[in-house]
C-alpha positions, 0 to 999 in steps of 0.5 A, spaced: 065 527 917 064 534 914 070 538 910 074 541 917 073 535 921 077 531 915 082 537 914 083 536 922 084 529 922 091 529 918 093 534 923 093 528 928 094 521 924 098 519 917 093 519 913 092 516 905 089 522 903 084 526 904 078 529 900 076 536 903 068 537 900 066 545 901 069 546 907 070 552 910 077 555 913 079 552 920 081 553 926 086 551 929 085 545 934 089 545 940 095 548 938 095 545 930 094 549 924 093 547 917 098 545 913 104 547 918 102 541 922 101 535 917 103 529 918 103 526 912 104 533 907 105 528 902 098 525 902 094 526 895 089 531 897 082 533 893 079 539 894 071 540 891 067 546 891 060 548 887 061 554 884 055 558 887 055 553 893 050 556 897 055 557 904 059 564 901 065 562 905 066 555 902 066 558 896 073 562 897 075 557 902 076 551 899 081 554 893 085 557 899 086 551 902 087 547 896 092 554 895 096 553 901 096 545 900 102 542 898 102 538 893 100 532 890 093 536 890 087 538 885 081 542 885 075 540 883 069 546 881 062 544 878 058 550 876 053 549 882 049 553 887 048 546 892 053 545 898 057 539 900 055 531 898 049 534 894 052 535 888 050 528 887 043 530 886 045 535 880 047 534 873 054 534 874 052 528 880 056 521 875 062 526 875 061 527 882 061 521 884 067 519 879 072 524 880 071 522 888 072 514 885 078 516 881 082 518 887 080 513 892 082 508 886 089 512 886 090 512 893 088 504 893 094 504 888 099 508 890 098 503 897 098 497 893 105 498 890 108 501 897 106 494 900 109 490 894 115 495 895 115 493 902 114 486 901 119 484 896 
């Protein structure tokens, strides 16, 4: 699912998070716009771009999404030229991979204590 397709989804389902890979600005879809209409603004969210992404519009879009975001959030930029997901195939490929890692742990955590929480 690519970065605006992603962003969309939290428009319409209660999300755990959401991780947002050089996307470019949306559009809204069917009336909802982004971050007015999420529906769970609470849900941690990673932003991801290369620095020279070779798609000029994501290069400013992703940090003015992350900007407009509401927190917990965090931006992530490697000093690349490549787009989206081929920034495994680079040298910063393992922090790639570690940093999308970590947050699906986080996520996975963070519902593991909200079930414990809900059960006890």
């Amino acid at each position: 699912m690519g970065a605006t397709s992603c962003l969309n989804a939290t428009l319409r389902k209660n999300l755990a998070g959401l991780v947002f890979i050089a996307g470019d600005t949306t559009v809204p879809v069917d009336g909802l716009s982004y971050p007015e209409n999420l529906i769970n603004p609470g849900m941690p969210k990673l932003f991801i771009v290369a620095e020279k992404d070779r798609y000029a519009p994501v290069r400013t879009d992703t940090p003015m999404t992350y900007n407009i975001s509401p927190q917990p959030k965090q931006l992530i930029t490697y000093p690349e030229t490549v787009h989206g997901t081929e920034l495994f195939d680079t040298g910063h490929g393992s922090q790639f991979w570690q940093a999308l890692f970590d947050f699906l742990l986080a996520i996975n955590s963070q519902n593991d204590l909200r079930d414990e929480h809900f059960h006890s």
